[in-house]
N, C-alpha and C positions, 0 to 999 in steps of 0.2 A: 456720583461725579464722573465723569466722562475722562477720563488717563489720555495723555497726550503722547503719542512719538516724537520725541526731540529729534529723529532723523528727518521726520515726515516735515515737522516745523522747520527746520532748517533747508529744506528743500520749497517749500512750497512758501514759506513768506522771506526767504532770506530777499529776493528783489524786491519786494515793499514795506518792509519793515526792518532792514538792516541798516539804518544811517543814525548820526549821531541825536538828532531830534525825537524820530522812534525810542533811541533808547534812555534820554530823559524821560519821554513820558511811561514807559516801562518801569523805570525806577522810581518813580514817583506813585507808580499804581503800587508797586511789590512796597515801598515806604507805609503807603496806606492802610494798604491788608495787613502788616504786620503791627500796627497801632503806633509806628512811628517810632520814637525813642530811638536810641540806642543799637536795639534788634532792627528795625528798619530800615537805619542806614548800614547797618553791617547787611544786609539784604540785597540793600540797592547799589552798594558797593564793592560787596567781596561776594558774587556770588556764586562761584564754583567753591568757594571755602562755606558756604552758609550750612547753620546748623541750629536747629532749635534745642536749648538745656533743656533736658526735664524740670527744673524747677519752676520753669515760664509757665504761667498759666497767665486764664482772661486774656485770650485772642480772639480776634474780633471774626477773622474766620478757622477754620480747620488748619492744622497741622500739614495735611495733606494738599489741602488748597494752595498754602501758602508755597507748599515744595516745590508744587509745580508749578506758579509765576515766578517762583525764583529761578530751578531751572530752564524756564523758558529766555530770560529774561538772559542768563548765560547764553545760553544757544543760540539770542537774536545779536549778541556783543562778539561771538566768536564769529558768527556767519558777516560781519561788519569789520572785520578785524583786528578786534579789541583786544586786548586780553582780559576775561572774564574774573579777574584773582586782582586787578587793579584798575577798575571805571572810573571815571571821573565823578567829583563831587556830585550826590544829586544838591538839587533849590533845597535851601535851607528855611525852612518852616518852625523855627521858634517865633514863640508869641505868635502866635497867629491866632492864638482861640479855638482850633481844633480842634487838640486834643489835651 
């Protein structure tokens, strides 16, 4: 897996992907990769607090994958001027049949 600089990402896509549309669908990816529930919205929501418990298991990708969409995902809300510790709601996906 390829490790990201959160500096370099904040630099080089804060102009095209720093507005509030980007970060819905950012939050909606980081909701996916983590299989949704609970953990996913704490993910797509709180994500400079985000932390996976050791007792989670059956994720759909790595631990380490998920770190860094979630990192990222902080880094493109702060370069947008959010505060990454309180994002707005992501779309709310019950009953949908996906997961």
């Amino acid at each position: 897996m390829r490790v990201l600089n959160q500096n370099s990402v904040a630099e080089m896509a804060a102009p095209y992907f720093a507005n509030v549309e980007s970060i819905r669908a950012h939050q909606v990816a980081v909701y996916v990769m983590c299989g949704g529930g609970f953990l996913g919205q704490f993910a797509a929501q709180r994500p400079a607090d985000f932390y996976i418990d050791g007792r989670v298991s059956g994720l759909p990708y790595s631990r380490r994958k998920i770190s860094q969409a979630v990192n990222t995902l902080a880094t493109l809300a702060r370069c947008a001027g959010m505060d990454p510790r309180h994002l707005p709601p992501s779309p709310a996906f019950h009953n949908c049949g996906i997961f």
